[in-house]
C-alpha positions in Angstrom: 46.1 -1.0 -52.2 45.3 -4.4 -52.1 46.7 -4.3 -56.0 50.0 -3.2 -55.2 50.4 -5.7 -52.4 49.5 -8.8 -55.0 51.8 -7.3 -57.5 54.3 -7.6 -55.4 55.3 -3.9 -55.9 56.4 -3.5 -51.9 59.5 -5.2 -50.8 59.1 -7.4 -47.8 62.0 -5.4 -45.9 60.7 -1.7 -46.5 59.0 -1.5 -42.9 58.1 1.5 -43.3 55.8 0.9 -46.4 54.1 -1.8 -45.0 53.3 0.3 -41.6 51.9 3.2 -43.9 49.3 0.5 -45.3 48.6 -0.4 -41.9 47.3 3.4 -40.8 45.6 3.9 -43.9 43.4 1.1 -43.1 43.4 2.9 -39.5 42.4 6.4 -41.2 39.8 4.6 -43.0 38.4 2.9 -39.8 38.2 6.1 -37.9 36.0 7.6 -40.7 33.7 5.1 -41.0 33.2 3.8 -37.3 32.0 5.9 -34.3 33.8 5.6 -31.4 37.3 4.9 -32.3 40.2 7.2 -32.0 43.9 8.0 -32.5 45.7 7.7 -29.2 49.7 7.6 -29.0 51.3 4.7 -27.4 54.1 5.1 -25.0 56.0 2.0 -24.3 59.3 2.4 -23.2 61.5 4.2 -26.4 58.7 3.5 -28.7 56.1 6.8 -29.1 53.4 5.3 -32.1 49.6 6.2 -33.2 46.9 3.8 -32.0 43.9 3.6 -32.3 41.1 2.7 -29.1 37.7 1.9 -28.9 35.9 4.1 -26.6 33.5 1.2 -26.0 35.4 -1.5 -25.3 38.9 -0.3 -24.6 40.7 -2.0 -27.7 43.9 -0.6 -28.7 44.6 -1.5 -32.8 48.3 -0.5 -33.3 48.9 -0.1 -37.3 52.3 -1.4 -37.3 51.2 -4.7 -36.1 48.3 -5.2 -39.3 50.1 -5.2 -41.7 53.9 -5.5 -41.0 53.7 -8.4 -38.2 52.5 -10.4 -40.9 54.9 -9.4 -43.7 57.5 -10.3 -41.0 56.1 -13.3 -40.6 56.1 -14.5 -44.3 51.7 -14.2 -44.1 50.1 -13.6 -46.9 48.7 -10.0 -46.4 44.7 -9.8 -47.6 43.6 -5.9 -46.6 40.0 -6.5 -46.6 40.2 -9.5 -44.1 42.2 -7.1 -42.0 39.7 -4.2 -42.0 36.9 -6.8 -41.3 38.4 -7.7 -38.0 39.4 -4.9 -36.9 35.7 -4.1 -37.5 
């Protein structure tokens, strides 16, 4: 994944590419860690997946991974991301 980011493969203004790297790291995440699952999000007109962590009550919202940063003009580096939300 972390390949098609660097070649520069996505563009910057397909949200909706960006978001779907975001809950594949989340997927992965769920698999690996015990205690973290998907929850939806209601806030106001917007209905999205989350994830929360039964022990400490942290929501990780997928969107916000991986697109907030494209928005941003970040560089995006996948395996830093997954580490944190670690």
């Amino acid at each position: 994944m972390q390949r098609i980011i660097d070649n520069g493969s996505l563009n910057p203004r397909k949200r909706d590419a960006w978001v779907a790297l975001g809950i594949t790291l989340c997927v992965i995440l769920v698999n690996e860690v015990d205690g973290i699952e998907w929850m939806t999000l209601i806030d106001g007109s917007r209905e999205v997946p989350v994830l929360v962590n039964s022990k400490d009550g942290k929501t990780i919202d997928p969107m916000k991974l991986v697109w907030s940063k494209v928005k941003n003009g970040e560089a995006v580096n996948l395996a830093d991301t997954y580490a944190h939300m670690l």
